[in-house]
TIVO-2410 file (N, C-alpha, C; in nm, 3 decimals):
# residues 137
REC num residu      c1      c2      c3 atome chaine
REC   1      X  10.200   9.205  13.767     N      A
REC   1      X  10.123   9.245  13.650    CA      A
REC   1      X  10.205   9.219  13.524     C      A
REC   2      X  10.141   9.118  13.438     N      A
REC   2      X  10.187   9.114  13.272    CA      A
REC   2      X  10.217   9.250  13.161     C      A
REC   3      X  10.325   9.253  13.143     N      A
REC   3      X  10.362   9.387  13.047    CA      A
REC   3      X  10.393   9.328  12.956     C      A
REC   4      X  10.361   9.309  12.798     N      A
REC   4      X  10.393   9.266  12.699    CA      A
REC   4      X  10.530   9.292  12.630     C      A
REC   5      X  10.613   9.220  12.608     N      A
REC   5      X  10.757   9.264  12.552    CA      A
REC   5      X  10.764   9.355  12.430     C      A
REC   6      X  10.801   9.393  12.369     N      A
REC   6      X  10.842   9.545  12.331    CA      A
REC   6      X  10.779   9.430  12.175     C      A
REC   7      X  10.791   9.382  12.132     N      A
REC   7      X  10.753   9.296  11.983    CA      A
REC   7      X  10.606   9.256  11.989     C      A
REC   8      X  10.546   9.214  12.108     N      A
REC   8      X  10.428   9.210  12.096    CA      A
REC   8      X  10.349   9.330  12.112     C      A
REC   9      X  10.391   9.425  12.146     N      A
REC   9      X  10.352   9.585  12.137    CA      A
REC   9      X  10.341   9.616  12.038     C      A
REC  10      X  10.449   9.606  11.947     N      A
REC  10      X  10.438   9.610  11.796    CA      A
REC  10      X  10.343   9.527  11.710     C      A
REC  11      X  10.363   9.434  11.743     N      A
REC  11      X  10.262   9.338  11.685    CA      A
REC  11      X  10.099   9.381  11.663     C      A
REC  12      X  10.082   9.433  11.743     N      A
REC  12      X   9.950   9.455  11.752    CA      A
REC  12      X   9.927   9.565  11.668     C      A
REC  13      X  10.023   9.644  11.684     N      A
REC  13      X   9.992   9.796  11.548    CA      A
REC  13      X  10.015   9.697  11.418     C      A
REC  14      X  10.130   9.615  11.338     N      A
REC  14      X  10.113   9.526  11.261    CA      A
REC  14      X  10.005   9.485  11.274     C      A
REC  15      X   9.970   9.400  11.316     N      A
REC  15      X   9.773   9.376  11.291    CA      A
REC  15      X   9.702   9.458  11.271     C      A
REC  16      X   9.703   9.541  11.345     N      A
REC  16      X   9.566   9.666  11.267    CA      A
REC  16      X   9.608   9.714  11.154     C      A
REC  17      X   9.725   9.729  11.140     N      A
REC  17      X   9.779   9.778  10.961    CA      A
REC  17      X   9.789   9.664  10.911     C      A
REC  18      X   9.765   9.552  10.920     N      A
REC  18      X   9.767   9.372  10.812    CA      A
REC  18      X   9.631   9.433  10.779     C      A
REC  19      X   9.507   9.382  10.883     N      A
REC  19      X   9.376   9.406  10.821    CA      A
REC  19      X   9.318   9.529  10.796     C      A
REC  20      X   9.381   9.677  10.821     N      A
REC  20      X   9.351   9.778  10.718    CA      A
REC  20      X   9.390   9.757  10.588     C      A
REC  21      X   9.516   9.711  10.519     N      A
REC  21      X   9.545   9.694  10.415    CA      A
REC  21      X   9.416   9.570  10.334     C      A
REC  22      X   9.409   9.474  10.427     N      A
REC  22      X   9.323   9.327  10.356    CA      A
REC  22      X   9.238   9.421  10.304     C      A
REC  23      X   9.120   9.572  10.409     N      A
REC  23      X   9.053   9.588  10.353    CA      A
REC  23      X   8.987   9.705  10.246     C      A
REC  24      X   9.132   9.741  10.247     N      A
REC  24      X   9.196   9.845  10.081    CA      A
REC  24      X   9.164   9.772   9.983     C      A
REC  25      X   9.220   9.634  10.021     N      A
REC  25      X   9.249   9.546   9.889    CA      A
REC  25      X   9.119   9.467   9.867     C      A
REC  26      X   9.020   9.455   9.949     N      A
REC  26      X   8.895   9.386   9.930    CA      A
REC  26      X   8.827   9.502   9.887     C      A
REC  27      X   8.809   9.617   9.905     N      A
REC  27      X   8.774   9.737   9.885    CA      A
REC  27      X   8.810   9.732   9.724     C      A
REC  28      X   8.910   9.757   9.676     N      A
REC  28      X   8.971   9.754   9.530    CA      A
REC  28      X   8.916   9.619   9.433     C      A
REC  29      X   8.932   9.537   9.512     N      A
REC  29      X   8.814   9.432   9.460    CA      A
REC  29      X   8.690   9.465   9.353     C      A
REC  30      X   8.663   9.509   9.465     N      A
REC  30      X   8.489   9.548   9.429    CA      A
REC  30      X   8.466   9.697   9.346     C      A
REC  31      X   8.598   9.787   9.326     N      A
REC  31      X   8.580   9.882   9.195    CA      A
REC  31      X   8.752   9.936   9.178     C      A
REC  32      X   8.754   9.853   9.069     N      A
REC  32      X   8.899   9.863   9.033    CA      A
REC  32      X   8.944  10.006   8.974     C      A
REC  33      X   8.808  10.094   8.935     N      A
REC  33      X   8.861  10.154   8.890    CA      A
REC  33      X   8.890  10.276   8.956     C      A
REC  34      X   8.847  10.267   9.090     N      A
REC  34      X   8.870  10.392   9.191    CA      A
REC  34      X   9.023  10.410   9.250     C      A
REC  35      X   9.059  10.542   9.216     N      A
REC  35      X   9.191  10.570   9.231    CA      A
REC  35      X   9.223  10.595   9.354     C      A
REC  36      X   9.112  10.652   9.447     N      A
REC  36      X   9.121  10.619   9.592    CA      A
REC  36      X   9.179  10.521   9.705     C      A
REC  37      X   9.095  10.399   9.629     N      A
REC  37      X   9.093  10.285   9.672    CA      A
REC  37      X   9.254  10.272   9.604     C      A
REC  38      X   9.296  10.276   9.525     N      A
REC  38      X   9.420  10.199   9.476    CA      A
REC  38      X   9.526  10.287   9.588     C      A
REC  39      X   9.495  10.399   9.578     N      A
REC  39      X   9.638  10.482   9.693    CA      A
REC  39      X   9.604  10.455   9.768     C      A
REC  40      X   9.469  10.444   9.845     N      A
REC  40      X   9.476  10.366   9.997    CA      A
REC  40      X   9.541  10.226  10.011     C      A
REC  41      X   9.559  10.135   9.924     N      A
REC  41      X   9.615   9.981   9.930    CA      A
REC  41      X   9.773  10.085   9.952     C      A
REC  42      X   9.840  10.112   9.861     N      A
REC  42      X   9.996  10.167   9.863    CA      A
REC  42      X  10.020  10.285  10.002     C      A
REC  43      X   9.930  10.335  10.033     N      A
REC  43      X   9.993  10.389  10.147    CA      A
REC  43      X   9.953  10.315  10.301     C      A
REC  44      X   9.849  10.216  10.244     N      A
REC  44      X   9.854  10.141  10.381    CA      A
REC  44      X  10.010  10.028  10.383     C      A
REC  45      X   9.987   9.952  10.239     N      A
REC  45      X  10.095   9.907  10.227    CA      A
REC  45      X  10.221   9.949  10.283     C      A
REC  46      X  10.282  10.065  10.255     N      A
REC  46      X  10.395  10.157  10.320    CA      A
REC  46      X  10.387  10.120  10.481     C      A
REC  47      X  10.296  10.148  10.527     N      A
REC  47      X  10.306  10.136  10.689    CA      A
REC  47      X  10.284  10.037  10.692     C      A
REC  48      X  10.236   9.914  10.674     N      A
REC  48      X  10.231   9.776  10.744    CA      A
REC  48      X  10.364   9.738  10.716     C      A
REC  49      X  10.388   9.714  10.575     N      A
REC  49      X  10.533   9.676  10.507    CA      A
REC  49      X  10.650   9.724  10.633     C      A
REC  50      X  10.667   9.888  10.675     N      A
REC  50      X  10.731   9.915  10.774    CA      A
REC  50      X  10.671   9.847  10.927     C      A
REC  51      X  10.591   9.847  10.927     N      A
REC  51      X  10.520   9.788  11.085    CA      A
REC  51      X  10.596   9.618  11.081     C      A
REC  52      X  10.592   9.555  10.969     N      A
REC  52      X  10.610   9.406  10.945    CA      A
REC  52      X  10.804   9.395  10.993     C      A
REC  53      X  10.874   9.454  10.945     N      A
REC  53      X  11.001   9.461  10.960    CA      A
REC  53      X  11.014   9.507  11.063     C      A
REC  54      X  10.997   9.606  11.153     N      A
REC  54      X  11.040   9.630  11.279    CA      A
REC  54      X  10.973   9.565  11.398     C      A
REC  55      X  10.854   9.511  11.342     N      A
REC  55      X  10.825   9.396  11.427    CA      A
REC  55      X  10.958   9.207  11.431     C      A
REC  56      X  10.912   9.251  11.302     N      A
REC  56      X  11.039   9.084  11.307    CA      A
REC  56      X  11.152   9.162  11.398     C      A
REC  57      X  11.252   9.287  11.385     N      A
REC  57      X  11.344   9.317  11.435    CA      A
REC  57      X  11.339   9.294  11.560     C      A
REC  58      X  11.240   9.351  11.623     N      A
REC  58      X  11.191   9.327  11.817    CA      A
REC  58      X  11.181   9.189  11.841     C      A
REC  59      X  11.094   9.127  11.701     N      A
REC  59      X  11.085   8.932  11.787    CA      A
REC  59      X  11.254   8.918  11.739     C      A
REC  60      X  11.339   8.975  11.659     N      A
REC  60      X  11.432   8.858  11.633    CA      A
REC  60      X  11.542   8.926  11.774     C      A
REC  61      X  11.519   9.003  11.851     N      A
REC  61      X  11.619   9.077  11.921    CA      A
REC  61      X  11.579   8.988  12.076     C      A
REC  62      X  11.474   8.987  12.079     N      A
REC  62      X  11.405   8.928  12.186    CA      A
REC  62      X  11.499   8.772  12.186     C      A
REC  63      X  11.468   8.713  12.069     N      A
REC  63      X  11.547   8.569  12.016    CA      A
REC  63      X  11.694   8.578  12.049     C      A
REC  64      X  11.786   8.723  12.067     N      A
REC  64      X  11.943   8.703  12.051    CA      A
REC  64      X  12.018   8.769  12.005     C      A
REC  65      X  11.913   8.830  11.860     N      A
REC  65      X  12.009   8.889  11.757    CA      A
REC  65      X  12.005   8.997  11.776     C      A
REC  66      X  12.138   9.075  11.738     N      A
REC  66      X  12.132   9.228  11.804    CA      A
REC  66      X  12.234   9.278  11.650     C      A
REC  67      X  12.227   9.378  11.650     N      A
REC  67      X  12.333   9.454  11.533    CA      A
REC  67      X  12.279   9.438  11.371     C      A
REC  68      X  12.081   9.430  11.406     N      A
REC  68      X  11.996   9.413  11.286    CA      A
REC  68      X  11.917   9.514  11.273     C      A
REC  69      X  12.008   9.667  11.253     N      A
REC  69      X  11.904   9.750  11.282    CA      A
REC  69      X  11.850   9.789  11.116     C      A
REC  70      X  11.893   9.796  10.977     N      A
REC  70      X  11.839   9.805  10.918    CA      A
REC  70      X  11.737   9.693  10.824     C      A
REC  71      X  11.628   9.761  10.770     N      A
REC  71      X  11.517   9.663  10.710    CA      A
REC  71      X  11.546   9.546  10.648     C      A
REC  72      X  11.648   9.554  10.566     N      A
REC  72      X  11.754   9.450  10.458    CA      A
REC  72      X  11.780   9.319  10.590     C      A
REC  73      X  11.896   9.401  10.641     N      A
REC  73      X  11.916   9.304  10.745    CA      A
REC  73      X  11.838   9.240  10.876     C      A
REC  74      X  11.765   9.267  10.852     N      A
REC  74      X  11.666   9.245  10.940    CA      A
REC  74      X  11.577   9.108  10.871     C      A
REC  75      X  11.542   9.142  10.722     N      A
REC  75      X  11.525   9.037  10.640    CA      A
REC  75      X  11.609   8.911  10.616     C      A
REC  76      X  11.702   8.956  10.643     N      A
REC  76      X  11.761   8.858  10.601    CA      A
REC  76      X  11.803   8.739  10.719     C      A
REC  77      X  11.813   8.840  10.815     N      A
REC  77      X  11.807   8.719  10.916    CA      A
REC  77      X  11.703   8.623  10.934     C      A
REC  78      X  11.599   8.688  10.900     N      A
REC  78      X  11.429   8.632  10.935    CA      A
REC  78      X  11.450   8.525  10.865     C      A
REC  79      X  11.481   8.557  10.720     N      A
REC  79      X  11.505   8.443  10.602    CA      A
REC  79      X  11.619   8.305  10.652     C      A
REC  80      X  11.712   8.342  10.707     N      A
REC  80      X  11.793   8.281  10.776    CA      A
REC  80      X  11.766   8.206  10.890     C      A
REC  81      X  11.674   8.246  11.002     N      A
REC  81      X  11.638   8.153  11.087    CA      A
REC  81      X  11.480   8.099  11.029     C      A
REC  82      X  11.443   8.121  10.904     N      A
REC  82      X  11.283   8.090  10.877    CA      A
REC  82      X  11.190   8.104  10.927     C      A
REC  83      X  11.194   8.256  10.981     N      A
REC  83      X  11.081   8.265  10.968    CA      A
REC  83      X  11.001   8.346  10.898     C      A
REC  84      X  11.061   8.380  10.809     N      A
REC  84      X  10.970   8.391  10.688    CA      A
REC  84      X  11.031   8.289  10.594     C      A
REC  85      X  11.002   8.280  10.453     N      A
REC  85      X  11.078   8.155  10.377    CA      A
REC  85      X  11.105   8.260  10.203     C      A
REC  86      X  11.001   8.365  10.173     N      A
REC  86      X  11.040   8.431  10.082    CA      A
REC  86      X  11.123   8.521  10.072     C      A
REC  87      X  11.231   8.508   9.954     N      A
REC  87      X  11.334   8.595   9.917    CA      A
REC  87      X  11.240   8.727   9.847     C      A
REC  88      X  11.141   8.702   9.842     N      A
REC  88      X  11.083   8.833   9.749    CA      A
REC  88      X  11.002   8.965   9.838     C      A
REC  89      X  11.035   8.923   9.998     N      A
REC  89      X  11.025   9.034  10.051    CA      A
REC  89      X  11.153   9.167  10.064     C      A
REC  90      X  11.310   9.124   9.975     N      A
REC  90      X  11.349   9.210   9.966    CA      A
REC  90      X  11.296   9.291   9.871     C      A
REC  91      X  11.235   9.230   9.764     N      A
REC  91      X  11.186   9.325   9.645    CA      A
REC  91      X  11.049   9.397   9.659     C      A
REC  92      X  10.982   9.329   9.816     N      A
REC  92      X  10.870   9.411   9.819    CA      A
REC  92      X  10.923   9.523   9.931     C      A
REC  93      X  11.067   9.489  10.034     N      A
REC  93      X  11.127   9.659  10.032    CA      A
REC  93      X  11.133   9.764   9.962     C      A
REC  94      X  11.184   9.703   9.840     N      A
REC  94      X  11.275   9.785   9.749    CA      A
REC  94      X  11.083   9.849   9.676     C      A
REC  95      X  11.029   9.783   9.700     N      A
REC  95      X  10.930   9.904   9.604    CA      A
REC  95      X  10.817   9.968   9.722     C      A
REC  96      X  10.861   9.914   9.862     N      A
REC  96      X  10.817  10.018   9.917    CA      A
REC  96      X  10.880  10.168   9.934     C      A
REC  97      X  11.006  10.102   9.911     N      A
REC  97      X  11.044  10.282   9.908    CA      A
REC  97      X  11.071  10.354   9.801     C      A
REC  98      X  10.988  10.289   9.658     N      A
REC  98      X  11.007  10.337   9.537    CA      A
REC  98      X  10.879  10.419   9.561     C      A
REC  99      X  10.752  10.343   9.643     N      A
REC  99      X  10.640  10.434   9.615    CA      A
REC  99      X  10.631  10.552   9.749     C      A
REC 100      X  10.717  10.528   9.785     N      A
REC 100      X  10.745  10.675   9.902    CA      A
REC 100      X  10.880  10.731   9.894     C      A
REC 101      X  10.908  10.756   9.765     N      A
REC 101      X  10.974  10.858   9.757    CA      A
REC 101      X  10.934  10.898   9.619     C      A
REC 102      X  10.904  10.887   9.583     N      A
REC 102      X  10.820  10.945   9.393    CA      A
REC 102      X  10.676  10.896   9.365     C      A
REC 103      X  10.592  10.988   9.279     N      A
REC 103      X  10.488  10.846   9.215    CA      A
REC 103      X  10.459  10.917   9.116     C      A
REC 104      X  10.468  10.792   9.039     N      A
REC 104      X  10.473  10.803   8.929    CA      A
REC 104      X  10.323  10.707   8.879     C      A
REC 105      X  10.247  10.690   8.794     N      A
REC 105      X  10.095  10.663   8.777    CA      A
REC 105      X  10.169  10.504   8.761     C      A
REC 106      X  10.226  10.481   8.637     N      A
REC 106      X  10.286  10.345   8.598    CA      A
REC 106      X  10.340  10.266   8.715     C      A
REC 107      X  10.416  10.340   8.770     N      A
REC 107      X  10.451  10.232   8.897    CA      A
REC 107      X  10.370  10.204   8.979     C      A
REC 108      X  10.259  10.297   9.034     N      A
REC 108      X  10.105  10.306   9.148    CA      A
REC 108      X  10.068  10.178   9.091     C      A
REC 109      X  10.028  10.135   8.973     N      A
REC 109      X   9.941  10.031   8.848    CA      A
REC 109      X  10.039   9.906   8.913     C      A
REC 110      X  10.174   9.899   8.887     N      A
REC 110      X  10.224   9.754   8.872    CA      A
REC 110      X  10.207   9.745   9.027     C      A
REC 111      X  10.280   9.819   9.080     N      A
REC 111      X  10.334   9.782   9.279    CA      A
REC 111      X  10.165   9.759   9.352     C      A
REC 112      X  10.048   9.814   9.273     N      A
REC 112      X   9.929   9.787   9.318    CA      A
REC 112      X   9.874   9.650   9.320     C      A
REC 113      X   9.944   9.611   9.211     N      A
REC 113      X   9.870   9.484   9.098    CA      A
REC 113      X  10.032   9.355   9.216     C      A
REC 114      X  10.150   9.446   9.225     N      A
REC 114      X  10.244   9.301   9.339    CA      A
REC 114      X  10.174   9.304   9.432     C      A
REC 115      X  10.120   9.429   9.517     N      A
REC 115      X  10.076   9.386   9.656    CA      A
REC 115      X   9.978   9.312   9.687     C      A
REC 116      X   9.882   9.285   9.577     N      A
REC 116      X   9.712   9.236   9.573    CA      A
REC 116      X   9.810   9.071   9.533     C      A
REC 117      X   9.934   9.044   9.460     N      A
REC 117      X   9.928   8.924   9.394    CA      A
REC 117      X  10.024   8.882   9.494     C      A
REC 118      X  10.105   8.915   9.548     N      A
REC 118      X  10.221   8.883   9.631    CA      A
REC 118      X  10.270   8.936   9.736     C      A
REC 119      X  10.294   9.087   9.789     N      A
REC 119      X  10.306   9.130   9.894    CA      A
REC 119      X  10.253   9.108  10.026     C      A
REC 120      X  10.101   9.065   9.983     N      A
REC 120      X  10.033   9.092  10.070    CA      A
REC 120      X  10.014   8.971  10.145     C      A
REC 121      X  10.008   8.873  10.058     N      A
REC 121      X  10.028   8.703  10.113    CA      A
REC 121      X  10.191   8.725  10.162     C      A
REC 122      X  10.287   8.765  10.126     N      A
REC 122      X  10.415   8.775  10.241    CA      A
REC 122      X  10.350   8.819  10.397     C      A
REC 123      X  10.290   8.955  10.369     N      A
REC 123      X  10.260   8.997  10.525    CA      A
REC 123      X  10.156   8.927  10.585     C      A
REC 124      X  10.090   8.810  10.495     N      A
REC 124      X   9.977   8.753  10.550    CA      A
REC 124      X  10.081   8.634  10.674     C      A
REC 125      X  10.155   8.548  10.551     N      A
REC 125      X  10.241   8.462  10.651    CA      A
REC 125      X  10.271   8.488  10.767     C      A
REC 126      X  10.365   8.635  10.758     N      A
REC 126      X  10.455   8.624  10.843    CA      A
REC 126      X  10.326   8.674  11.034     C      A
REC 127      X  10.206   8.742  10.929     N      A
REC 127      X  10.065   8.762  11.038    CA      A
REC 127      X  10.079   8.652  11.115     C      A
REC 128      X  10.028   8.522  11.069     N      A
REC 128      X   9.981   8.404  11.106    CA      A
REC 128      X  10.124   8.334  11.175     C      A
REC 129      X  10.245   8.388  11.178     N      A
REC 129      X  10.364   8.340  11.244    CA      A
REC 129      X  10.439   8.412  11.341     C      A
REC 130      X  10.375   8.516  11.316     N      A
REC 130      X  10.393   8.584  11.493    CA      A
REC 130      X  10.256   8.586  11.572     C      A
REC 131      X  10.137   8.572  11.522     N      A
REC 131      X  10.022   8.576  11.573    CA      A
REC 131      X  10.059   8.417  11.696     C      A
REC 132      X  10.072   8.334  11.598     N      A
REC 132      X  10.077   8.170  11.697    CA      A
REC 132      X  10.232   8.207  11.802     C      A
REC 133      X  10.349   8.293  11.751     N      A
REC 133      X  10.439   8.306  11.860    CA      A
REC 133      X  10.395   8.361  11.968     C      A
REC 134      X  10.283   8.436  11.943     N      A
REC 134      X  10.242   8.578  12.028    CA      A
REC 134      X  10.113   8.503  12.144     C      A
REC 135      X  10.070   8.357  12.078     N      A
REC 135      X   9.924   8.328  12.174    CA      A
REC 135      X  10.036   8.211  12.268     C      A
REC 136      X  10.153   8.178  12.190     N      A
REC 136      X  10.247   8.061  12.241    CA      A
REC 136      X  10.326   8.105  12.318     C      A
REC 137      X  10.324   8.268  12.421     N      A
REC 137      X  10.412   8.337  12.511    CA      A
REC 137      X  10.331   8.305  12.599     C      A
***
């Protein structure tokens, strides 16, 4: 009997938190001005953003690498063997844990307005690059 390795386990919670977030953000779309809708994009964000990194950690451990237990480094290896290619998922770390540990209205506005313009196409990639590792096992 097939038991899925410990990354494609993960993977799959990453997917259901990729397309809960898509549909915060298609949701926000359609009434920008609901404040609901905007904290649902940032706290789904929070958990996929975390779901996305400890997934790469499991595929990159599976791959070899071992002694990558925090998020940073974990990035950076990814960046290092390519599979991701943006440097600006350290900065979409760094403001995930700006919006889970304070909030402040001004920052909710900008980190709302990176994840809809940029965050979210990071976690889209790296979707579509463990999705093809994950049908290619």
């Amino acid at each position: 009997m097939y038991t899925p390795i410990r990354w494609q386990q993960r993977f799959q919670n990453f997917e259901k938190a990729y397309f809960s977030l898509n549909e915060s953000i298609e949701a926000h779309e359609k009434d920008l001005k609901n404040l609901f809708i905007r904290d649902s994009i940032i706290q789904r964000y929070e958990y996929t953003i975390e779901l996305a990194w400890k997934t790469l950690k499991d595929y990159l451990e599976e791959e070899g690498f071992i002694n990558i237990s925090s998020p940073k480094k974990v990035i950076r290896q990814a960046l290092k063997e390519a599979y991701i290619t943006d440097p600006a998922w350290l900065k979409a770390l760094d403001d995930r844990n700006k919006t889970s540990h304070a909030y402040n209205e001004n920052m909710a506005i900008e980190i709302t307005s990176q994840i809809k313009k940029q965050y979210f196409f990071l976690l889209r990639d790296l979707y579509f690059v463990l999705k093809k590792e994950k049908t290619d096992e």
